[in-house]
Structure formats: C-alpha cells, structure tokens
N, C-alpha and C positions, 0 to 999 in steps of 0.2 A: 472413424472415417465416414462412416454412413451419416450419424447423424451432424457434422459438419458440411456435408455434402447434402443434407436437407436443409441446412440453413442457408446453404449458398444460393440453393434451388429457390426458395423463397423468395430470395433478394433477386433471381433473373423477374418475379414478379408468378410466380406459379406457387400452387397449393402444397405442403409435404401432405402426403398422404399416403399409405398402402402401397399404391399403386407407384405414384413416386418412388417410394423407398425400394422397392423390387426392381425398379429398371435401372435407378442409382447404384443397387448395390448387382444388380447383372454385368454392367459395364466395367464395375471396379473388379468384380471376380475378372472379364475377359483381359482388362487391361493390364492384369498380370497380378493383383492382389488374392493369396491365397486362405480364400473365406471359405470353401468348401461346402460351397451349399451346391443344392442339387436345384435346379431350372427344371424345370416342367414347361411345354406346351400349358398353356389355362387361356380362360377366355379374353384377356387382353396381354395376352404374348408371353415371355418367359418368366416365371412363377415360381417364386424358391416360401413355403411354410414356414422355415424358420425366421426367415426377416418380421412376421408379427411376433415370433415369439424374442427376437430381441428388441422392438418397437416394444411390447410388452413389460422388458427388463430395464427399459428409459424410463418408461412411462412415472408418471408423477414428480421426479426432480428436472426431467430434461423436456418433459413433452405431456400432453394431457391429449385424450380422445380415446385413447384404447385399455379402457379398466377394464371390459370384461371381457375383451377379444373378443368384442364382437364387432366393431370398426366395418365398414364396409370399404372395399378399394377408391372409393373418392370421395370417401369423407375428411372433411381437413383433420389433419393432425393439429393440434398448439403447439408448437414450441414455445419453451420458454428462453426469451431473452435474454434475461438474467442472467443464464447459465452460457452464454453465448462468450464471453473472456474463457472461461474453463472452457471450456471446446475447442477454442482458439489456441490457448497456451498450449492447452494438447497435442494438437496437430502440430506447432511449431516448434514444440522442444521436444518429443517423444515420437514424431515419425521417421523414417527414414529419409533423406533424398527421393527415394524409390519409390515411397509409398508418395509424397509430397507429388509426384510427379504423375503420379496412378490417378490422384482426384482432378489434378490439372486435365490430365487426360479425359476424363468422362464428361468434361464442361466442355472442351474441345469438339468432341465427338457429338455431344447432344445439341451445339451451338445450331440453332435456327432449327432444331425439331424438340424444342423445351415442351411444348405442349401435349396437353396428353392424348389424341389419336396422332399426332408427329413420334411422339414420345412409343409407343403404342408398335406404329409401324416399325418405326429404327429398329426397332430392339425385337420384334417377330421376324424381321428382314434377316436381322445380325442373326440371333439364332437359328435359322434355318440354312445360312451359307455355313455358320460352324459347322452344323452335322453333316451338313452335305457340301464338301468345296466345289464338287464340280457343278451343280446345278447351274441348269441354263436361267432366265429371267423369264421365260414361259412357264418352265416347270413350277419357277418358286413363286409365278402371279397363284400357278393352280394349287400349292399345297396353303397360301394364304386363303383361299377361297374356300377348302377342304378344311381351313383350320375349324373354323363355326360361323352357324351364320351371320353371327355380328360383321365378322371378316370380308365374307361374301356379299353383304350391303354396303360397307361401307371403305371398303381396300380398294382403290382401282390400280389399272398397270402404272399409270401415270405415277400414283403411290411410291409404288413400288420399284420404279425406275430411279425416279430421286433420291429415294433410300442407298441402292445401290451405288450408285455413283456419289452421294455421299461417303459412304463408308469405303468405297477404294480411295477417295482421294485423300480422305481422312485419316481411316483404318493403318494404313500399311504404314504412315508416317509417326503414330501414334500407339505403333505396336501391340493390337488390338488381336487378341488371336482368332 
C-alpha cells in the first residue's frame, strides 16, 4: 500500500522520499490500516523508524536511493516504473475494499497540502489533536512552536488554523481517527 501510495504521490507532481513515505504511511495507519508502527514527534512531524527499514526491503526491485540507509528525508527516492503493473495488480486483486478505501483516503485528506511544509504541517497538526482531543488552537499553535525550532520559524497560526479546519471537514467524513 505504501509504496503504491508513493507512486500515486509522484503523479500529484511531488518527490517519494523518506519524508513522504512517513506521512503516507502515518495517515494510512490513522485512516484505519493496521501497520503498527509507532509515530514519534521528530523534526518534520510524525516519524515511525521502521518505514526506512521497509523503504530498505523495496529497495533495488521497486525503488533505488536507499542502499545504505543512509537516505536523508528529502532525498528523492527512484521508483521503478517498471514495477508499477505489479503494484497496481496488487492493490487491485489482493486489497480489501477497506484497505482500497484507506489509500483513497489519505489522497483525500492530503488534497491541497501535497507539499512538504503543507504536508509537514497536516500531519504535526493531526498528530497533536490525536494525543490531545481537547486541545484548544492556542495551545496547539504553542506545542508546534515547542515542537523545534524549525517549527517555531516556520509554522504560523495562520498554518495552523487551515490545517485544522481542514481536517474536521475532511477528517470526520473520512474516518480519520
């Protein structure tokens, strides 16, 4: 599903990368797909270790960039084209309804924040209403601004206001937990 989801990503006209694939496969865990990775706060929003280590277990039939793990988060990944019918047939004959509905979702969800400080914001936005549901939109300008300083130059309320009201009008029709 991920790396289908990174070729999708491509075609909106955006890089697969690291960074990509961590906020792809963030939304697909929230959207109900049980990948059981663990999300961490990290310096560009919510951060699961294992997505390089299966970006790693692609690597050379499905995608090139990450031979030695050392990849930085916005280096491009390659995909391979090639391999783009088998990804395809995959998704088509061996997902569920459910899961089919879980990647529609995440393209939903990211529509008009494809980019990566949009991309970035969403997804430290989303994550911090998960842990905390009641947070007001003050509190959660101040723990994005406590998150690091990258956050603190570059996050404003304004940010952070159109995330939110993205994701409720989005979120709650798209069953986004």
């Amino acid at each position: 599903m991920l790396l289908y989801a990174l070729y999708k990503y491509e075609r909106l006209g955006e890089m697969a990368t690291i960074f990509a694939a961590n906020k792809l496969a963030y939304f697909l865990q929230k959207s109900g797909e049980p990948m059981r990775l663990q999300f961490v706060p990290y310096k560009y929003g919510p951060y699961a270790q294992a997505i390089e280590k299966v970006l790693y277990a692609l690597n050379g039939k499905y995608l090139k960039g990450i031979e030695q793990m050392q990849a930085r988060a916005f280096e491009p990944l390659q995909l391979n084209y090639e391999m783009y019918d088998e990804v395809e047939k995959y998704v088509n004959t061996s997902l569920s309804s459910d899961q089919k509905q879980r990647l529609e979702s995440v393209f939903k969800i990211i529509d008009g924040f494809e980019t990566t400080l949009s991309l970035e914001i969403l997804s430290s936005t989303h994550f911090l209403i998960s842990e905390n549901p009641k947070i007001t939109e003050d509190e959660l300008f101040e723990k994005i601004q406590d998150w690091n300083e990258r956050k603190k130059t570059i996050v404003t309320k304004e940010y952070i206001h159109i995330a939110i009201e993205h994701l409720r009008a989005y979120g709650a029709q798209l069953n986004f937990a």
